[in-house]
mmCIF file as gemmi writes it, N, C-alpha and C atoms, coordinates in Angstrom:
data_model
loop_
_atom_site.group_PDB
_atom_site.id
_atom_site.type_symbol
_atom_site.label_atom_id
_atom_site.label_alt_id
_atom_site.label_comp_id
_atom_site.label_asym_id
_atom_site.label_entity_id
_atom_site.label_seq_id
_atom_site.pdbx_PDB_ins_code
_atom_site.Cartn_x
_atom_site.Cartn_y
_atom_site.Cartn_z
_atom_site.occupancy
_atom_site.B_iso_or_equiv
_atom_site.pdbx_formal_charge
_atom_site.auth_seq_id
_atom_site.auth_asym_id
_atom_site.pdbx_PDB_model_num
ATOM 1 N N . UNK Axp A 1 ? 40.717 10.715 -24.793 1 0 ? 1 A 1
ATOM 2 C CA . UNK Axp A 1 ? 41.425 11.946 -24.539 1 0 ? 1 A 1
ATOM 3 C C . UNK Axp A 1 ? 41.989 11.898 -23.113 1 0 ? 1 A 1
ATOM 4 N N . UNK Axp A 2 ? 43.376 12.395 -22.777 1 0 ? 2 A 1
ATOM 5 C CA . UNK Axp A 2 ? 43.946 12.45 -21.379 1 0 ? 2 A 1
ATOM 6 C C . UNK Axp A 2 ? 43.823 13.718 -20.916 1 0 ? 2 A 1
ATOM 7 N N . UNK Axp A 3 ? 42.789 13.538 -19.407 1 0 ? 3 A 1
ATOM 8 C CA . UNK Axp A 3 ? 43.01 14.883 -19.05 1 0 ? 3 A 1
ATOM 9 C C . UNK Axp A 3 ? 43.313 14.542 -17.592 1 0 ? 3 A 1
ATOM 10 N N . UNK Axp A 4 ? 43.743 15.711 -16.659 1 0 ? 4 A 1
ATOM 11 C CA . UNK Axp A 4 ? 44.026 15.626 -15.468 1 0 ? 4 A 1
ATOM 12 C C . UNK Axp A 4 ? 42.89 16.903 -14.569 1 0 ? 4 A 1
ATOM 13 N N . UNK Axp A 5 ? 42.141 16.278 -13.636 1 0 ? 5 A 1
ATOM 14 C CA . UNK Axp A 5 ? 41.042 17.352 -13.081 1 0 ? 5 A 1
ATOM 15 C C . UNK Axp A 5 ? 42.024 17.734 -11.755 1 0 ? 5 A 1
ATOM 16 N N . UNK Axp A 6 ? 42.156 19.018 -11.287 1 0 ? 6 A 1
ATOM 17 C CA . UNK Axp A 6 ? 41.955 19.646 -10.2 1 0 ? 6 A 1
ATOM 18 C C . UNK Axp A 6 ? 40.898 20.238 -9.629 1 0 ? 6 A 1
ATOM 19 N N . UNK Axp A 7 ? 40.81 19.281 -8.795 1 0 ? 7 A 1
ATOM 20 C CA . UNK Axp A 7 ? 39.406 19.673 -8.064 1 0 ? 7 A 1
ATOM 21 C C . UNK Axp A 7 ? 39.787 20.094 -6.472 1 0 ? 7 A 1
ATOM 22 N N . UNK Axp A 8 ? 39.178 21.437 -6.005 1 0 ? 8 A 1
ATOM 23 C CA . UNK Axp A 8 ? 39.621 21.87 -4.663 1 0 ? 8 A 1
ATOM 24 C C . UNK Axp A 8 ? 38.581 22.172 -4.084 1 0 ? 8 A 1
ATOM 25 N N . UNK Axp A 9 ? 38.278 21.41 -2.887 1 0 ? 9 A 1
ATOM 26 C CA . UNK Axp A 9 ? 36.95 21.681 -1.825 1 0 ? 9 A 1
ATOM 27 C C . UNK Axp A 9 ? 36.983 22.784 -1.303 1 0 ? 9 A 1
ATOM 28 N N . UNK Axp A 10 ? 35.778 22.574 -0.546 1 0 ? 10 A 1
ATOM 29 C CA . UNK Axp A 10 ? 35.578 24.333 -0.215 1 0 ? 10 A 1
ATOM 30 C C . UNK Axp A 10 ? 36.503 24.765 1.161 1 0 ? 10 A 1
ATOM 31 N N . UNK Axp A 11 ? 36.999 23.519 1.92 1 0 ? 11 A 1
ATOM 32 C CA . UNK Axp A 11 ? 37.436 23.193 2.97 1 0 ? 11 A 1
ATOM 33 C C . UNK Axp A 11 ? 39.903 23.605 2.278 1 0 ? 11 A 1
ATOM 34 N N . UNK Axp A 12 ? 39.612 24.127 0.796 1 0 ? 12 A 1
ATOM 35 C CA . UNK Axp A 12 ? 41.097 23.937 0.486 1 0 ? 12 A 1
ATOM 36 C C . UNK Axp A 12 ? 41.678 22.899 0.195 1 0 ? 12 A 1
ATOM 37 N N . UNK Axp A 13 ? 41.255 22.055 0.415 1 0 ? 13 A 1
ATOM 38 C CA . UNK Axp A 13 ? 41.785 20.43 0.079 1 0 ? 13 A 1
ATOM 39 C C . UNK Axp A 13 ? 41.678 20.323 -1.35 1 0 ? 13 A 1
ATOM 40 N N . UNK Axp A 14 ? 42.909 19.861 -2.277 1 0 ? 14 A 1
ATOM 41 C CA . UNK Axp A 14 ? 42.846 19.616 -3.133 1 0 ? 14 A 1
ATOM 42 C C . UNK Axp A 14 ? 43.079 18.195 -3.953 1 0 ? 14 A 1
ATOM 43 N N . UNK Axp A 15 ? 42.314 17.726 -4.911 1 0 ? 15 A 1
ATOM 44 C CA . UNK Axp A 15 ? 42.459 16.211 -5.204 1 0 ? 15 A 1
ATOM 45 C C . UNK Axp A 15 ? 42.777 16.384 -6.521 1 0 ? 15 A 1
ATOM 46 N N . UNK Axp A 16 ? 43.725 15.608 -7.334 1 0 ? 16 A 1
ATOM 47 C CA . UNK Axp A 16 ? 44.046 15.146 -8.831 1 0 ? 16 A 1
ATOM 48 C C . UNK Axp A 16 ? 42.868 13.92 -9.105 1 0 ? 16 A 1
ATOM 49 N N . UNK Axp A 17 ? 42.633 14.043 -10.369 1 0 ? 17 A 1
ATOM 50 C CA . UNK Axp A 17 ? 41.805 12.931 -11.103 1 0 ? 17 A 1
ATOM 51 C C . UNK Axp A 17 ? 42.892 13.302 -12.687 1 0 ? 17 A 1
ATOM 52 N N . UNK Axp A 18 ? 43.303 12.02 -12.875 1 0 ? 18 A 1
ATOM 53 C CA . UNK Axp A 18 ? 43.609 11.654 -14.214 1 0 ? 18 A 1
ATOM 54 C C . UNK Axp A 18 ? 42.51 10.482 -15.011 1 0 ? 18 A 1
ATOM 55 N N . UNK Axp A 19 ? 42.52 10.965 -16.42 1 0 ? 19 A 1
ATOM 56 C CA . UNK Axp A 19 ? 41.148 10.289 -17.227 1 0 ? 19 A 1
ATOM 57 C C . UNK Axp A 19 ? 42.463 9.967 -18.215 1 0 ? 19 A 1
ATOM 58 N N . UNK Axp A 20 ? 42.351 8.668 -19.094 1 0 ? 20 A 1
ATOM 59 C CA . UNK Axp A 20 ? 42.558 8.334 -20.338 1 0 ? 20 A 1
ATOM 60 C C . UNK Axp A 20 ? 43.912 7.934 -20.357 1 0 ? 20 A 1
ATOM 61 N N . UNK Axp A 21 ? 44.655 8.009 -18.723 1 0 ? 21 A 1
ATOM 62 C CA . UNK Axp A 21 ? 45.704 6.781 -19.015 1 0 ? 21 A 1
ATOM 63 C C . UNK Axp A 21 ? 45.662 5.396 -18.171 1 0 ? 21 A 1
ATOM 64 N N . UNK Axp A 22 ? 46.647 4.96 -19.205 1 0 ? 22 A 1
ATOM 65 C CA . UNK Axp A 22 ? 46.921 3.365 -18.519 1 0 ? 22 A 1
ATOM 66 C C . UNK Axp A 22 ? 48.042 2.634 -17.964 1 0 ? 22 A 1
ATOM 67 N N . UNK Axp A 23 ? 47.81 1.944 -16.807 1 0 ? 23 A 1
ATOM 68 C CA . UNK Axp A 23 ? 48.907 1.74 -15.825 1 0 ? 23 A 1
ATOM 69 C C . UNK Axp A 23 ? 49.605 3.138 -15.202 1 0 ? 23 A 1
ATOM 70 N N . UNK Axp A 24 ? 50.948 3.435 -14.928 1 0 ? 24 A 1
ATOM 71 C CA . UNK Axp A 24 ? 51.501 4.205 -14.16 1 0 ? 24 A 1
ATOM 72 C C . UNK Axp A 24 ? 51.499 5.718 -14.91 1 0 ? 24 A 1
ATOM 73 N N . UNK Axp A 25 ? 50.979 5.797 -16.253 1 0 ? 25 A 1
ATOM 74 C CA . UNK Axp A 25 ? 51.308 6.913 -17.252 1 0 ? 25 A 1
ATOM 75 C C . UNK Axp A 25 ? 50.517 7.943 -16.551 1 0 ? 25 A 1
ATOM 76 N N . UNK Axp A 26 ? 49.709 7.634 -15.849 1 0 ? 26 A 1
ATOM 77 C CA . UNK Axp A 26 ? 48.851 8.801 -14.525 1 0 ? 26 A 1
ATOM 78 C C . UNK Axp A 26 ? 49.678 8.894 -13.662 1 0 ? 26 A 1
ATOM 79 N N . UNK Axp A 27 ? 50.63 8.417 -13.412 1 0 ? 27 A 1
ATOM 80 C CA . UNK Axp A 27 ? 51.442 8.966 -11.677 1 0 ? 27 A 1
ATOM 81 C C . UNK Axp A 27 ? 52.723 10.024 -12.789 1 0 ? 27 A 1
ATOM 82 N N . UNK Axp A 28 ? 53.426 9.608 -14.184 1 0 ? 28 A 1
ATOM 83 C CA . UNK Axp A 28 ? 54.328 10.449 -14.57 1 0 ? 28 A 1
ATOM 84 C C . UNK Axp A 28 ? 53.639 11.649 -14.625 1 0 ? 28 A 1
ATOM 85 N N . UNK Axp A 29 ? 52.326 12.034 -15.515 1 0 ? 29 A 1
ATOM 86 C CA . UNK Axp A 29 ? 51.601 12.77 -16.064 1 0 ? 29 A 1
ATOM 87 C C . UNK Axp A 29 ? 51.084 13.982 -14.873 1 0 ? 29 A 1
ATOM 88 N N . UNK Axp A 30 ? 50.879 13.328 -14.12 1 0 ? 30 A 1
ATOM 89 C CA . UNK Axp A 30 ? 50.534 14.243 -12.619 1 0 ? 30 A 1
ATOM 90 C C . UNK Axp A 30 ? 51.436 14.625 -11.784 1 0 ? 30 A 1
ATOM 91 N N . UNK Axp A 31 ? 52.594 14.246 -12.018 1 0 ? 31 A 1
ATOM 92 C CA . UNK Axp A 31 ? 53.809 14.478 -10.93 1 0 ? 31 A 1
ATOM 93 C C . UNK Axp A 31 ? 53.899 15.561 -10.513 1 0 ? 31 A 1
ATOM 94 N N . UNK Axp A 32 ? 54.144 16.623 -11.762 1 0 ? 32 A 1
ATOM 95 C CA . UNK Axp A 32 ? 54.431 17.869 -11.412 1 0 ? 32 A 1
ATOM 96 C C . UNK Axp A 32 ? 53.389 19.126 -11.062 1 0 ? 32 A 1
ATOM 97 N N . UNK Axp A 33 ? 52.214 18.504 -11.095 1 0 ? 33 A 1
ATOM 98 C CA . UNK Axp A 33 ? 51.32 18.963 -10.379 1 0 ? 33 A 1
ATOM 99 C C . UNK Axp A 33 ? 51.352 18.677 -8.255 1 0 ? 33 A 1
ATOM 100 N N . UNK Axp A 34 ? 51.652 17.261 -8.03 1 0 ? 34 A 1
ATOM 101 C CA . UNK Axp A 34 ? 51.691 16.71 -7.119 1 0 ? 34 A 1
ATOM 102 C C . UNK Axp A 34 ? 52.867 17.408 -6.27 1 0 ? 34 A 1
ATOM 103 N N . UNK Axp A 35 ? 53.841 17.576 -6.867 1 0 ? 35 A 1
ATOM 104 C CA . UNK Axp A 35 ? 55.112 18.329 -6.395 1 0 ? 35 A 1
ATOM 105 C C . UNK Axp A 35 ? 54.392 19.562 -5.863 1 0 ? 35 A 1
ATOM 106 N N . UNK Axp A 36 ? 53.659 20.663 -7.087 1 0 ? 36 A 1
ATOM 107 C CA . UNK Axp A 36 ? 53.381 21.825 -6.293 1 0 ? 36 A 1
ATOM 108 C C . UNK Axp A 36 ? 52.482 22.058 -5.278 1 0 ? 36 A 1
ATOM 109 N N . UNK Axp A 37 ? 51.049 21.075 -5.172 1 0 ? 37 A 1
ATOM 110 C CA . UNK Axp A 37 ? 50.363 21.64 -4.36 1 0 ? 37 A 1
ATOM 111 C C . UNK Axp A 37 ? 50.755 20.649 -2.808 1 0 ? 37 A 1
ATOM 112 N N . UNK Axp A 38 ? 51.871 19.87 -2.755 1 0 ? 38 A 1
ATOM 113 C CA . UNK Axp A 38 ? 52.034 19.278 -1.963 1 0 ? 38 A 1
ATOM 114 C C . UNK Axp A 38 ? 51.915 17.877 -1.482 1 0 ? 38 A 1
ATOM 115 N N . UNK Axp A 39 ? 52.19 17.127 -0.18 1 0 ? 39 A 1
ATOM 116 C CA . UNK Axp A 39 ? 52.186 15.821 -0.614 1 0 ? 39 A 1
ATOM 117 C C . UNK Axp A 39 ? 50.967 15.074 -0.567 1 0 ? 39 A 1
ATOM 118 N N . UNK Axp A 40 ? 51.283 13.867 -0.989 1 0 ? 40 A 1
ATOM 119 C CA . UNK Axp A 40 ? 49.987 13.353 -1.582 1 0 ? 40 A 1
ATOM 120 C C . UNK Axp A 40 ? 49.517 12.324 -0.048 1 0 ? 40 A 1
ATOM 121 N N . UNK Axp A 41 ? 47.924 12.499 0.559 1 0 ? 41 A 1
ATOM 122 C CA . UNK Axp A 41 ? 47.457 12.02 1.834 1 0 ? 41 A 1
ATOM 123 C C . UNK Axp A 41 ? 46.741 10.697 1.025 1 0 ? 41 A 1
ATOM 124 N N . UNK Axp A 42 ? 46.944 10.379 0.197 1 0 ? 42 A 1
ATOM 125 C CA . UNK Axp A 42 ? 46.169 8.977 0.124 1 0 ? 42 A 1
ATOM 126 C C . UNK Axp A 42 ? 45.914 9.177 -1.53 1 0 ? 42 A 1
ATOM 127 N N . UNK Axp A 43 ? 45.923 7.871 -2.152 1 0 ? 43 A 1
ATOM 128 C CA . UNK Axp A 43 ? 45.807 7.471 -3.382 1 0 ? 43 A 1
ATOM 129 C C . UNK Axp A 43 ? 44.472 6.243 -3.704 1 0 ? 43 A 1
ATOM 130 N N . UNK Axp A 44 ? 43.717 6.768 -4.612 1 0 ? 44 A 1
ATOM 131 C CA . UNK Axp A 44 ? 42.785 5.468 -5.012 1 0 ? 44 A 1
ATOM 132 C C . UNK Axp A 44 ? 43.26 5.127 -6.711 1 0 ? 44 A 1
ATOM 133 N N . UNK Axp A 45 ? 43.305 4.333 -6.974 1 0 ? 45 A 1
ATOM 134 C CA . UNK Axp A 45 ? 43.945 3.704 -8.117 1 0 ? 45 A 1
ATOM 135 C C . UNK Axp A 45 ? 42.397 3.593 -8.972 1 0 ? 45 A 1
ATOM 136 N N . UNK Axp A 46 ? 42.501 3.822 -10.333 1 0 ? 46 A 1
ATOM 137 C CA . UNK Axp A 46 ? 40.949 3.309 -11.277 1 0 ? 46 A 1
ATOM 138 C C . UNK Axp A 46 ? 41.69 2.074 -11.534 1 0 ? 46 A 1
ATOM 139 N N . UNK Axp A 47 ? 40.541 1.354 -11.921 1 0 ? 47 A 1
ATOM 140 C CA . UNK Axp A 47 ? 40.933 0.01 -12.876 1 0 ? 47 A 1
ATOM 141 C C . UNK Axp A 47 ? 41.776 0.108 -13.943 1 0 ? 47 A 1
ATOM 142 N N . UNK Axp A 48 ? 41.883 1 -14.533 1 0 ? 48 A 1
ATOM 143 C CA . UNK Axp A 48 ? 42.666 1.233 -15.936 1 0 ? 48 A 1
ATOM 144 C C . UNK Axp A 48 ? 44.273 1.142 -15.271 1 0 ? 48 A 1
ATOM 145 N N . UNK Axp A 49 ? 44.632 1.675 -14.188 1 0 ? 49 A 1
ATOM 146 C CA . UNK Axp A 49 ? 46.43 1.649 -13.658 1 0 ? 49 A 1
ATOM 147 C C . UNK Axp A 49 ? 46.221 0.028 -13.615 1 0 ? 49 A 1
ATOM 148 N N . UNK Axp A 50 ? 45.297 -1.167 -12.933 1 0 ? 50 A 1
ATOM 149 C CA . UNK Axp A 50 ? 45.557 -2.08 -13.454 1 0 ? 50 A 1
ATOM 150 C C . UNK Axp A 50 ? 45.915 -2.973 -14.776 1 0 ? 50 A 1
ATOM 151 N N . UNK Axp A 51 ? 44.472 -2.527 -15.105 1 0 ? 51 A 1
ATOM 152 C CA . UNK Axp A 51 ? 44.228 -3.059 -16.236 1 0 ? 51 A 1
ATOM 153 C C . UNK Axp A 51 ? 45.5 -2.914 -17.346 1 0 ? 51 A 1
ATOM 154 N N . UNK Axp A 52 ? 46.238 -1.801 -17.685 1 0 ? 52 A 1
ATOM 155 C CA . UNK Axp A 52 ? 47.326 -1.835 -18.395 1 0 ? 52 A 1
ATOM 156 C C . UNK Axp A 52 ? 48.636 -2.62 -18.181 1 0 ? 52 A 1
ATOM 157 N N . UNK Axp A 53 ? 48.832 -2.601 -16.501 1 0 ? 53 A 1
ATOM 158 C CA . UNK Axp A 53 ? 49.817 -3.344 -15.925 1 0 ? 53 A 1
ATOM 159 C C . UNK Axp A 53 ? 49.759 -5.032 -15.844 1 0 ? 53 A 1
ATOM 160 N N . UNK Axp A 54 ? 48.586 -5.51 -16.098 1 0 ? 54 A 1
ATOM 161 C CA . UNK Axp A 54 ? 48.424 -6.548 -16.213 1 0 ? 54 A 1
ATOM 162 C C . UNK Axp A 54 ? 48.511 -6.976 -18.174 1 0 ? 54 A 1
ATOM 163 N N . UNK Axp A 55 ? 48.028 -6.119 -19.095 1 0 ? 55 A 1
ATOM 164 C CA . UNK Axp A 55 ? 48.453 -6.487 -20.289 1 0 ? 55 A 1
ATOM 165 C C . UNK Axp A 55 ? 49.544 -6.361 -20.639 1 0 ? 55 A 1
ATOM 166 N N . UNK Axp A 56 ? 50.827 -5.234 -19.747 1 0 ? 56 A 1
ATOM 167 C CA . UNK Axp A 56 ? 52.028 -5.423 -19.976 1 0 ? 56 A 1
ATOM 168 C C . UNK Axp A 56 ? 52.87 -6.422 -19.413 1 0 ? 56 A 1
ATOM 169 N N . UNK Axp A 57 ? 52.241 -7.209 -18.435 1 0 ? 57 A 1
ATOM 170 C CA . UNK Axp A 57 ? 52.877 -8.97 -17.747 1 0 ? 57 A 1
ATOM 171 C C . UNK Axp A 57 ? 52.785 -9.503 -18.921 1 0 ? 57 A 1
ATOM 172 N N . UNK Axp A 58 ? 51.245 -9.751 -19.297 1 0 ? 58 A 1
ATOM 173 C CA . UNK Axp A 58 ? 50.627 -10.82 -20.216 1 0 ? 58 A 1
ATOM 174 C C . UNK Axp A 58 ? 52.121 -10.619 -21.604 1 0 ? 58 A 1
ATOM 175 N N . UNK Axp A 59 ? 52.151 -9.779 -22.29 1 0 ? 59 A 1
ATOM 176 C CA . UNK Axp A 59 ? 52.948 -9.067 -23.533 1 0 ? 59 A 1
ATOM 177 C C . UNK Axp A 59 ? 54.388 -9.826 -22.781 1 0 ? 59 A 1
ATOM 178 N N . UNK Axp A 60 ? 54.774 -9.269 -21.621 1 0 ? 60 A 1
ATOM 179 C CA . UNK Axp A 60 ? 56.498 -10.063 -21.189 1 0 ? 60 A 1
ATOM 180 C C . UNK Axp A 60 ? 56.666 -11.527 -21.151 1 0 ? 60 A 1
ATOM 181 N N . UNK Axp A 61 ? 55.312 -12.054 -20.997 1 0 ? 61 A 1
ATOM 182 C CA . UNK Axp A 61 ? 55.627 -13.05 -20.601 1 0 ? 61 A 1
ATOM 183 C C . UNK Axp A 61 ? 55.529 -14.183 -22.207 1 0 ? 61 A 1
ATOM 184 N N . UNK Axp A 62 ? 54.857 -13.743 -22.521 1 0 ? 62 A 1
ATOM 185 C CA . UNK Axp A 62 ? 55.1 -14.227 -24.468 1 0 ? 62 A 1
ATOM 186 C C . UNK Axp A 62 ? 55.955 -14.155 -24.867 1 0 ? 62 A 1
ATOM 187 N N . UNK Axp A 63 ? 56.922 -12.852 -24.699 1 0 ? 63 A 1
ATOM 188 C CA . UNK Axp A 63 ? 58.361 -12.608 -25.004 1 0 ? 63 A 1
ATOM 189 C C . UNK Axp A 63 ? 59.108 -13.733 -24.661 1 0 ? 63 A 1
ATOM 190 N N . UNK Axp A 64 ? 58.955 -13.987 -23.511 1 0 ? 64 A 1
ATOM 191 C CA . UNK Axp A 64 ? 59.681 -15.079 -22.787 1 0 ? 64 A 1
ATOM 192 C C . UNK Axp A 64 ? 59.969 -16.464 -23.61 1 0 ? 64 A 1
């Protein structure tokens, strides 16, 4: 299941967590969240934004 957490400290700071996508489909999916509460101070990537981006090389490069 894809969900996106807003989580806001007690300090106002607010952080995105996206669950259940792969490769960049978390940066489209969150955008327009990111737009409203402002810009983004730092990014940690899960394994999964890899992990998809590397099975979509593997897939191009067979094409080839």
């Amino acid at each position: 299941m894809k969900t996106i957490e807003v989580i806001v400290g007690p300090d106002g700071e607010s952080r995105l967590e996206t669950n259940g996508y792969g490769g960049s489909d978390c940066r489209q999916a969150s955008e327009f969240l990111e737009q409203a509460l402002g810009s983004r101070q730092s990014e940690r990537l899960k394994p999964e934004f890899y992990a998809q981006a590397d099975a979509r090389e593997q897939q191009q490069a067979r094409q080839r």
